[in-house]
mmCIF file of the N, C-alpha and C atoms, coordinates in Angstrom:
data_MODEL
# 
_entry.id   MODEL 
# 
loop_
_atom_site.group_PDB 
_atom_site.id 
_atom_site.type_symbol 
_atom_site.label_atom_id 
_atom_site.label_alt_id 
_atom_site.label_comp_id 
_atom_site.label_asym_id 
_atom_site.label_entity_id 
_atom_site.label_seq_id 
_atom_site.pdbx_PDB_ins_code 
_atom_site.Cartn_x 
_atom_site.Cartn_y 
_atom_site.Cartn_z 
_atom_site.occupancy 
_atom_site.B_iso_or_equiv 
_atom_site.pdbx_formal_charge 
_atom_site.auth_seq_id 
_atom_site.auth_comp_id 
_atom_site.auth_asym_id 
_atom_site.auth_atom_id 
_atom_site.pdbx_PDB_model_num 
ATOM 1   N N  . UNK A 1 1  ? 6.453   -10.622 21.879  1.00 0.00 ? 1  UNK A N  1 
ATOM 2   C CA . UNK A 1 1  ? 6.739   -9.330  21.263  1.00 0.00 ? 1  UNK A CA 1 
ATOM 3   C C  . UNK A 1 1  ? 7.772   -9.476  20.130  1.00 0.00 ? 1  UNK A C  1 
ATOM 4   N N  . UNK A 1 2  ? 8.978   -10.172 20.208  1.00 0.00 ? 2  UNK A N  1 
ATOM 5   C CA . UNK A 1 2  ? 10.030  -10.235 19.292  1.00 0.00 ? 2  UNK A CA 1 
ATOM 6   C C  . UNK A 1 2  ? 9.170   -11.287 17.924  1.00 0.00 ? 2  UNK A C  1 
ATOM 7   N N  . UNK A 1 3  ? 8.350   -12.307 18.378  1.00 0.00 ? 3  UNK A N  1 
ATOM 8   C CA . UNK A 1 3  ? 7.901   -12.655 17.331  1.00 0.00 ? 3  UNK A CA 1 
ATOM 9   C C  . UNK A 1 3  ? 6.872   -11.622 16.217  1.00 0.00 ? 3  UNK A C  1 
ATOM 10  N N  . UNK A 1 4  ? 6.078   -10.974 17.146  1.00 0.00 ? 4  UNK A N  1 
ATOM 11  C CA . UNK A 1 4  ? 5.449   -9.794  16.321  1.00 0.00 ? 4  UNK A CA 1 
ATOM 12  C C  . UNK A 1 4  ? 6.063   -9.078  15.727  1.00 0.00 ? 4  UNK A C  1 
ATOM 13  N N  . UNK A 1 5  ? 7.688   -8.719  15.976  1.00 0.00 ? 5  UNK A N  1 
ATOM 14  C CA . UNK A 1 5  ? 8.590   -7.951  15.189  1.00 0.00 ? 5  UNK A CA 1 
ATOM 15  C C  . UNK A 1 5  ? 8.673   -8.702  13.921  1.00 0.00 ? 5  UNK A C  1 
ATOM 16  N N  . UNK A 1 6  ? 8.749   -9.720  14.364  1.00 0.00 ? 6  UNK A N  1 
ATOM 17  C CA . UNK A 1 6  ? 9.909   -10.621 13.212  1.00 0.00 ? 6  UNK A CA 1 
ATOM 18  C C  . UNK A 1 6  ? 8.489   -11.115 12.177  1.00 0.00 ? 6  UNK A C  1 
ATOM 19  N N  . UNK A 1 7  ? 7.433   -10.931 12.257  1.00 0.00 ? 7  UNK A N  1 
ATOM 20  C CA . UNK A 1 7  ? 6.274   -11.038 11.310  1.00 0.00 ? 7  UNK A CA 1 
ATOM 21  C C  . UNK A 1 7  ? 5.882   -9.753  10.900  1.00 0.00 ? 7  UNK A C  1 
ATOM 22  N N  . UNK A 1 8  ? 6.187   -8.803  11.794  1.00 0.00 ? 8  UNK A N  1 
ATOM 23  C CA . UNK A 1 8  ? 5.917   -7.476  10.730  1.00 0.00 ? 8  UNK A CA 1 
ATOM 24  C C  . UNK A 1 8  ? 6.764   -7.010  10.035  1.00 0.00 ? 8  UNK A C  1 
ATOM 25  N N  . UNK A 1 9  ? 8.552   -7.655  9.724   1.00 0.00 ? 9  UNK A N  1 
ATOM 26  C CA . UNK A 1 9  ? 10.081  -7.449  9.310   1.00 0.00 ? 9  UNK A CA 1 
ATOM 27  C C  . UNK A 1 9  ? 9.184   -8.443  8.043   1.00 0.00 ? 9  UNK A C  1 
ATOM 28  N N  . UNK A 1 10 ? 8.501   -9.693  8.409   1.00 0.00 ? 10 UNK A N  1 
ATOM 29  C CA . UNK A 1 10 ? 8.643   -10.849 6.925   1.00 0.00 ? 10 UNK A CA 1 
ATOM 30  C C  . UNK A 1 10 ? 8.028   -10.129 6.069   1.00 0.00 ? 10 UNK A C  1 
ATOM 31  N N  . UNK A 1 11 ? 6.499   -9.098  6.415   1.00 0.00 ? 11 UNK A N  1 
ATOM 32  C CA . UNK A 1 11 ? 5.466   -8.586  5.733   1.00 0.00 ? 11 UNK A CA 1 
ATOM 33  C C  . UNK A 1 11 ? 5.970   -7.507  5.185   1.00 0.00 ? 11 UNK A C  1 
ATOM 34  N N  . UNK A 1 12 ? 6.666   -7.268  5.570   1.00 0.00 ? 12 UNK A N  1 
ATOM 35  C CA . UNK A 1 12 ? 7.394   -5.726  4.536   1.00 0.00 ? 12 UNK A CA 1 
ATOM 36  C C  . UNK A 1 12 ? 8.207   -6.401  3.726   1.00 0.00 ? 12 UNK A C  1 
ATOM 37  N N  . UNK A 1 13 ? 9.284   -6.896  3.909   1.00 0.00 ? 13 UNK A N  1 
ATOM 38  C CA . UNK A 1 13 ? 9.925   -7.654  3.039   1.00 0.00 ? 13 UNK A CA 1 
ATOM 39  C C  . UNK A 1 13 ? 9.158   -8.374  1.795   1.00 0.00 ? 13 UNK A C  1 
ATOM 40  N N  . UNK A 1 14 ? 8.453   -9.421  2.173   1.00 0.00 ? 14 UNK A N  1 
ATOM 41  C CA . UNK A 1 14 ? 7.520   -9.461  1.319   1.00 0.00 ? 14 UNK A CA 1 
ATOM 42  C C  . UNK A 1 14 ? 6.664   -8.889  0.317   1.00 0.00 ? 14 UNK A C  1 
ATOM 43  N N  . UNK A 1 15 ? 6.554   -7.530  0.798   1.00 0.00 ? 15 UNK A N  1 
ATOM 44  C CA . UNK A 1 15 ? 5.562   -6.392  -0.265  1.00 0.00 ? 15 UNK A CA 1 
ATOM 45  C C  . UNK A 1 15 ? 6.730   -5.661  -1.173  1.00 0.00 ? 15 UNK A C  1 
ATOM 46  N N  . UNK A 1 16 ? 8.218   -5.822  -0.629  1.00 0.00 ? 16 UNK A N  1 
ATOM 47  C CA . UNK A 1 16 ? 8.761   -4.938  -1.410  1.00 0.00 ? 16 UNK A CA 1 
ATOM 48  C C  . UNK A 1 16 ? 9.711   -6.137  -2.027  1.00 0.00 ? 16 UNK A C  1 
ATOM 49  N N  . UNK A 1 17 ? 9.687   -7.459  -2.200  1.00 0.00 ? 17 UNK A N  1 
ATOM 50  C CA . UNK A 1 17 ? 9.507   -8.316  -3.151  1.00 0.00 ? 17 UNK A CA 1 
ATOM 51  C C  . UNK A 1 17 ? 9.132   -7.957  -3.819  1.00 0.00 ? 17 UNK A C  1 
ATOM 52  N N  . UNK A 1 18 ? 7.449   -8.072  -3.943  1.00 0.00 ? 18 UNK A N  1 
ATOM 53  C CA . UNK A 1 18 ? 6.819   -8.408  -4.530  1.00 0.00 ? 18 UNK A CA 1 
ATOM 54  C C  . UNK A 1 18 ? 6.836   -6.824  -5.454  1.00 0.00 ? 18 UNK A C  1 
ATOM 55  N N  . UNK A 1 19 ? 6.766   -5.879  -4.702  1.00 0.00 ? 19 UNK A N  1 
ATOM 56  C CA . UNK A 1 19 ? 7.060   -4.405  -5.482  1.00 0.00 ? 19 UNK A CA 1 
ATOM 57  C C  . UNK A 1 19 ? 8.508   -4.596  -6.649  1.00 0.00 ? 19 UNK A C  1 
ATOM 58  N N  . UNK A 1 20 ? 9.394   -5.074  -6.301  1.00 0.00 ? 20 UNK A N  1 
ATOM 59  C CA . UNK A 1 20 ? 10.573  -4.916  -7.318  1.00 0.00 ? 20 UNK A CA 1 
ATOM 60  C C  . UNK A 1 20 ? 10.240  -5.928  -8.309  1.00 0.00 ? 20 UNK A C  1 
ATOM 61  N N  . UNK A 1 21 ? 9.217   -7.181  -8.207  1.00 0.00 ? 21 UNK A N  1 
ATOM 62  C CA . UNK A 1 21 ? 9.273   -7.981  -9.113  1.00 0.00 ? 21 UNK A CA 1 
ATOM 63  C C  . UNK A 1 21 ? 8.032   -7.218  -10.060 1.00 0.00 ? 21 UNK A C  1 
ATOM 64  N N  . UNK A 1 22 ? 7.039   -6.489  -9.492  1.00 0.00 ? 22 UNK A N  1 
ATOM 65  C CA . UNK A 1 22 ? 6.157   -5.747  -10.302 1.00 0.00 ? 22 UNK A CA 1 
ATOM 66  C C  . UNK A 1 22 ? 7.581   -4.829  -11.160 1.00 0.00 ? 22 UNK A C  1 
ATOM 67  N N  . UNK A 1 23 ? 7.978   -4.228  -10.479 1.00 0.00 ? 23 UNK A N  1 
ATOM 68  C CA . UNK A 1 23 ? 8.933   -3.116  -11.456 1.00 0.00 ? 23 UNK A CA 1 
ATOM 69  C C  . UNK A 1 23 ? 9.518   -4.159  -12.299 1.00 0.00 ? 23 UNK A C  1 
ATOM 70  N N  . UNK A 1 24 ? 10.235  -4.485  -12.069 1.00 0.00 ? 24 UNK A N  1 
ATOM 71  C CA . UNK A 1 24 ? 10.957  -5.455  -13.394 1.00 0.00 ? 24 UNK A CA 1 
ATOM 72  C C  . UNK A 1 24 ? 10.318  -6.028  -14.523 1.00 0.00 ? 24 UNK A C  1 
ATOM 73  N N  . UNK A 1 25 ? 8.739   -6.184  -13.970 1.00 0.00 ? 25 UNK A N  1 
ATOM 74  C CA . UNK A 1 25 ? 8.056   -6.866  -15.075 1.00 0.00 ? 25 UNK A CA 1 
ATOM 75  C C  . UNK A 1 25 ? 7.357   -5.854  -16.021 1.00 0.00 ? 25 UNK A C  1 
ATOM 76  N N  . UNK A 1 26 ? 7.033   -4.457  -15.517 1.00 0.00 ? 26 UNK A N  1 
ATOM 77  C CA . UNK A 1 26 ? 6.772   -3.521  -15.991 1.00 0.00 ? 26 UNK A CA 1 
ATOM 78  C C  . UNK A 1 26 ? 5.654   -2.738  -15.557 1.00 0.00 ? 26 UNK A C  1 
ATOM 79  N N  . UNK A 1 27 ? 5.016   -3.078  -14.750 1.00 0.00 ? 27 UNK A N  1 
ATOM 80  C CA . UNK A 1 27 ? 3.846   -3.337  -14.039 1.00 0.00 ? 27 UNK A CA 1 
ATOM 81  C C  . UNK A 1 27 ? 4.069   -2.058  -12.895 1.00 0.00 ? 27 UNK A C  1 
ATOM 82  N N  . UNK A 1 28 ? 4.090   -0.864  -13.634 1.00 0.00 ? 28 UNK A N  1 
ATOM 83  C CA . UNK A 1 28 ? 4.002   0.437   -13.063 1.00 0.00 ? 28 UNK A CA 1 
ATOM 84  C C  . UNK A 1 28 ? 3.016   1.322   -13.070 1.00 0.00 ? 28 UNK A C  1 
ATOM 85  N N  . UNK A 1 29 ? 3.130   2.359   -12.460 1.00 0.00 ? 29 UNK A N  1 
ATOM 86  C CA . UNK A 1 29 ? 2.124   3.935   -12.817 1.00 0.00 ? 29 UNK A CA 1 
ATOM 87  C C  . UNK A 1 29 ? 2.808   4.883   -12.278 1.00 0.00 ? 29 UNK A C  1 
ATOM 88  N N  . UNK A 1 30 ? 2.210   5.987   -13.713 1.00 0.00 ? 30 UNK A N  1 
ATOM 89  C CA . UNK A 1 30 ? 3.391   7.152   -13.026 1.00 0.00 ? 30 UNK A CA 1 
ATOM 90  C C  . UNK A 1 30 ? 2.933   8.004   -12.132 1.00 0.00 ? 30 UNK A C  1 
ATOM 91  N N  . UNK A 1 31 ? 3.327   8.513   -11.099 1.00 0.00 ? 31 UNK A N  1 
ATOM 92  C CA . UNK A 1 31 ? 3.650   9.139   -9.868  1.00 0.00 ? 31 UNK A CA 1 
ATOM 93  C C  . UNK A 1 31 ? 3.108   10.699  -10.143 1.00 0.00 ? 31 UNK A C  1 
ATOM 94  N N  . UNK A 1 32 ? 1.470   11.020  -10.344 1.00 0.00 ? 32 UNK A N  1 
ATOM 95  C CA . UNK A 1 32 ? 1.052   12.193  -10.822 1.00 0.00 ? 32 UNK A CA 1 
ATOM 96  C C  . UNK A 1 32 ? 0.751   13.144  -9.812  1.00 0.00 ? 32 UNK A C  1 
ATOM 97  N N  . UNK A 1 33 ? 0.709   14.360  -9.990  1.00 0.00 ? 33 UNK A N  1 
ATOM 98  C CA . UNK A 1 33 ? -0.344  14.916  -8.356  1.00 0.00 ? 33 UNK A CA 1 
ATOM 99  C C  . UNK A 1 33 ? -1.922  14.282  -9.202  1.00 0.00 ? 33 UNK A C  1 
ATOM 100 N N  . UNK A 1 34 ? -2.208  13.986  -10.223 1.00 0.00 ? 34 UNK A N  1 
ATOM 101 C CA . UNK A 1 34 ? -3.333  13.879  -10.405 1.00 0.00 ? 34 UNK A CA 1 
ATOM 102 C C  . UNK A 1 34 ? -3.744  12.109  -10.172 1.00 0.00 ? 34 UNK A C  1 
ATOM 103 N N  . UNK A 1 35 ? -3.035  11.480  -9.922  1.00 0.00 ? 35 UNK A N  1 
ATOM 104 C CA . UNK A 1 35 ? -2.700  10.149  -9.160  1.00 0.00 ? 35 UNK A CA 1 
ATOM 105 C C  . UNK A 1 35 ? -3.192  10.635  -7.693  1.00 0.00 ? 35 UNK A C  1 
ATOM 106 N N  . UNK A 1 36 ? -2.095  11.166  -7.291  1.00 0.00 ? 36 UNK A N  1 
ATOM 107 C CA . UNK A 1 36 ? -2.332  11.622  -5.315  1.00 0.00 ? 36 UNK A CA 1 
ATOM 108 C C  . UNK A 1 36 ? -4.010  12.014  -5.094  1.00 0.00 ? 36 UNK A C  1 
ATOM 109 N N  . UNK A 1 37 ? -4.340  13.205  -5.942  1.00 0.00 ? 37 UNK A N  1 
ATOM 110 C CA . UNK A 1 37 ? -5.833  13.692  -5.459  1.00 0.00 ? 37 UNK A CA 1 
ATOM 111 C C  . UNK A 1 37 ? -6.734  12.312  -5.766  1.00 0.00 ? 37 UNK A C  1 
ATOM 112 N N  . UNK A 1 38 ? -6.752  11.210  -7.258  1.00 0.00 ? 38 UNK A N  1 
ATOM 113 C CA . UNK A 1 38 ? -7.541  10.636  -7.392  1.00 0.00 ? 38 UNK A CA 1 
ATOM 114 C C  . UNK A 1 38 ? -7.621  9.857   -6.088  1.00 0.00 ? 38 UNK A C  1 
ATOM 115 N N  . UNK A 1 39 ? -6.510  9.210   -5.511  1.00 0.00 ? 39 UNK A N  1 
ATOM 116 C CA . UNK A 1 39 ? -6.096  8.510   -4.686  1.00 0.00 ? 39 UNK A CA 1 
ATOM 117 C C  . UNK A 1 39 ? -6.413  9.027   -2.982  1.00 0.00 ? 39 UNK A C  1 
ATOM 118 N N  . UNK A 1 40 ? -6.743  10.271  -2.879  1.00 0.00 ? 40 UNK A N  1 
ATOM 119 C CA . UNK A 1 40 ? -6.997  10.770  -2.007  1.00 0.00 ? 40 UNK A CA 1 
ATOM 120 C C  . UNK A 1 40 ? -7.864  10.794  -1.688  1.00 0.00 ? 40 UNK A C  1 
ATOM 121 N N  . UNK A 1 41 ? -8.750  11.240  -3.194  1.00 0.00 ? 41 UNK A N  1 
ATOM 122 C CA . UNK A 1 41 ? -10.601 11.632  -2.955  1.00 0.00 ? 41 UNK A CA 1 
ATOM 123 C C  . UNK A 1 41 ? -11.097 10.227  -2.505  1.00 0.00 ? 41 UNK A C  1 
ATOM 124 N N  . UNK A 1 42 ? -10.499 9.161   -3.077  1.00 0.00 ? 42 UNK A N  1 
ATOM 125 C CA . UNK A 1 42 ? -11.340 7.670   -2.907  1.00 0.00 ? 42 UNK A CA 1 
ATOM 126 C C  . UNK A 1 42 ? -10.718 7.470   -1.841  1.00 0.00 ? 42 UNK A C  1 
ATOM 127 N N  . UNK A 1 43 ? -9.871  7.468   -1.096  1.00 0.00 ? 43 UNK A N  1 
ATOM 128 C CA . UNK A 1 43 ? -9.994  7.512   0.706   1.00 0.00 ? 43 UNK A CA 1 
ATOM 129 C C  . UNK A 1 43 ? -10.709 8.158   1.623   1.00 0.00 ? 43 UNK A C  1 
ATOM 130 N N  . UNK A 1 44 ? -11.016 9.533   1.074   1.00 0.00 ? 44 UNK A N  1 
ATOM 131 C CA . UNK A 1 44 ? -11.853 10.193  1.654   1.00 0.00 ? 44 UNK A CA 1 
ATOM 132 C C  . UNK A 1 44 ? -13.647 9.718   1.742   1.00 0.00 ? 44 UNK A C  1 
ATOM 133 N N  . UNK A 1 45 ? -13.462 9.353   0.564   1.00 0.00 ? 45 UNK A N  1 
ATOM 134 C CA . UNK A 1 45 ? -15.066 8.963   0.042   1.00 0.00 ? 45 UNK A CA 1 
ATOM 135 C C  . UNK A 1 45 ? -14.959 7.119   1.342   1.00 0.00 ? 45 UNK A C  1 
ATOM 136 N N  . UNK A 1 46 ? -14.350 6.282   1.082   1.00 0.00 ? 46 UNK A N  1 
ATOM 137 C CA . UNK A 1 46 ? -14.097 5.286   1.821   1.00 0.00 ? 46 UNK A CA 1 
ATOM 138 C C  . UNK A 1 46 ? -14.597 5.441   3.341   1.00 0.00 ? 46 UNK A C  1 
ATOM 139 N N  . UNK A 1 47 ? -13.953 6.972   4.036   1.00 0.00 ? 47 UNK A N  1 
ATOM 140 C CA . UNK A 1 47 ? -14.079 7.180   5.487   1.00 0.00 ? 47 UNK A CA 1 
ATOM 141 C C  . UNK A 1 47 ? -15.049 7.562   5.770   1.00 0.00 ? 47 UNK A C  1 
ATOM 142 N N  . UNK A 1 48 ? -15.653 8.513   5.192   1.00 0.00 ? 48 UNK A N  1 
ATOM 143 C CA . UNK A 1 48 ? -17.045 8.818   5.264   1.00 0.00 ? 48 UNK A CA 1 
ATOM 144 C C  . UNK A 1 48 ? -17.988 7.960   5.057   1.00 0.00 ? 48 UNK A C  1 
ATOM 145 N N  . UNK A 1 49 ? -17.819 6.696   4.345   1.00 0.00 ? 49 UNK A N  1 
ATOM 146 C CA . UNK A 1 49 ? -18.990 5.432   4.431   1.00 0.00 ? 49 UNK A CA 1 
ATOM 147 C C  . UNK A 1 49 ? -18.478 5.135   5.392   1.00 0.00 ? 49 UNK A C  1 
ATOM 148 N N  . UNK A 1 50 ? -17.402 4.243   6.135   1.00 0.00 ? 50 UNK A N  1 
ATOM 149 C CA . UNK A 1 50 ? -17.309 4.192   7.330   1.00 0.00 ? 50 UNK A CA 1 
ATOM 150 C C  . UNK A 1 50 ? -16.386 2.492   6.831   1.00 0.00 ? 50 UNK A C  1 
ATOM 151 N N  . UNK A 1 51 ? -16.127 2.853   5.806   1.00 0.00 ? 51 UNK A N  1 
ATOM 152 C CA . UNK A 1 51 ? -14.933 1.577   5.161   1.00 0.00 ? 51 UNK A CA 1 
ATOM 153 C C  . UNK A 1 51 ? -14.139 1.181   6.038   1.00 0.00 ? 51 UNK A C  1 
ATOM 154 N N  . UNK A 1 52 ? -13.376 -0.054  6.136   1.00 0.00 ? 52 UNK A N  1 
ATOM 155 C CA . UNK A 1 52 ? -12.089 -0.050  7.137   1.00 0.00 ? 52 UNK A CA 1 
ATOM 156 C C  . UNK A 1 52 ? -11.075 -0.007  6.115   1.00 0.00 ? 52 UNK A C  1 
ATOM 157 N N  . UNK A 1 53 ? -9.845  0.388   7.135   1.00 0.00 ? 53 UNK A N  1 
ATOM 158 C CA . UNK A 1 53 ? -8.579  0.610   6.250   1.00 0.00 ? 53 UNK A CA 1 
ATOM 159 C C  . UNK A 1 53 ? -7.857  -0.019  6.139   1.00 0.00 ? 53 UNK A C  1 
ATOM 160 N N  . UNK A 1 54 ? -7.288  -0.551  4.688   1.00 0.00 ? 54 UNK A N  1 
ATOM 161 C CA . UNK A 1 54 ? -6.697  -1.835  4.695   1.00 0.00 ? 54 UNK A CA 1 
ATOM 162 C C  . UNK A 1 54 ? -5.282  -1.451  5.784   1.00 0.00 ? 54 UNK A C  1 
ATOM 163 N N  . UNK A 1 55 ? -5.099  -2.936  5.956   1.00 0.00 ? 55 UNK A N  1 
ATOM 164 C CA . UNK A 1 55 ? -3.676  -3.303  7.198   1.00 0.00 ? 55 UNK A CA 1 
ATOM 165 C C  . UNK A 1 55 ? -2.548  -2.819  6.210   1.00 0.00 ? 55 UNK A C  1 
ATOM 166 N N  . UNK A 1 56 ? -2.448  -2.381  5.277   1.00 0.00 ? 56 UNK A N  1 
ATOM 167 C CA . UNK A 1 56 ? -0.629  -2.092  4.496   1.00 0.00 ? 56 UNK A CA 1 
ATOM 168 C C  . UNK A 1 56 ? -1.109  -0.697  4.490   1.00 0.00 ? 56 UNK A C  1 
ATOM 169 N N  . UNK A 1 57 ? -2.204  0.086   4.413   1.00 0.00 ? 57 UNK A N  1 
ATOM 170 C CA . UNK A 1 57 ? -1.961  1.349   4.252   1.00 0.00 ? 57 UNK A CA 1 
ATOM 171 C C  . UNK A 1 57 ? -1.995  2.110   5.621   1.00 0.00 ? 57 UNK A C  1 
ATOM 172 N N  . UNK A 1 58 ? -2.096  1.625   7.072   1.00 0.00 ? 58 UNK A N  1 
ATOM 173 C CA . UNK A 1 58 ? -2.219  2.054   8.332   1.00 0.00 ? 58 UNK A CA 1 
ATOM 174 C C  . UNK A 1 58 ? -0.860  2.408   8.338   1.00 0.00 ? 58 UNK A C  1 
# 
């Protein structure tokens, strides 16, 4: 169990690495509601085919 902690502590760490080195490099998008709905509808559309959900967005 403590090892499953300590691999799901490396995997976050890791993404938000890798997130601040995207920001620094410039490698953004801005934060729209019209971002959220696009972003929404194509999850929705995903569940209804019967897609699986990636492991970082659970």
């Amino acid at each position: 169990m403590l090892e499953d902690e300590r691999m799901r502590l490396s995997s976050i760490e890791f993404a938000l690495a890798k997130g601040e080195a995207d920001i620094r490099a410039g490698h953004t998008v801005r934060y729209t509601p019209g971002l959220m709905k696009e972003s929404s509808e194509k999850g929705k559309r995903a569940a209804l085919k019967g897609d699986p959900v990636k492991a970082d967005v659970r």
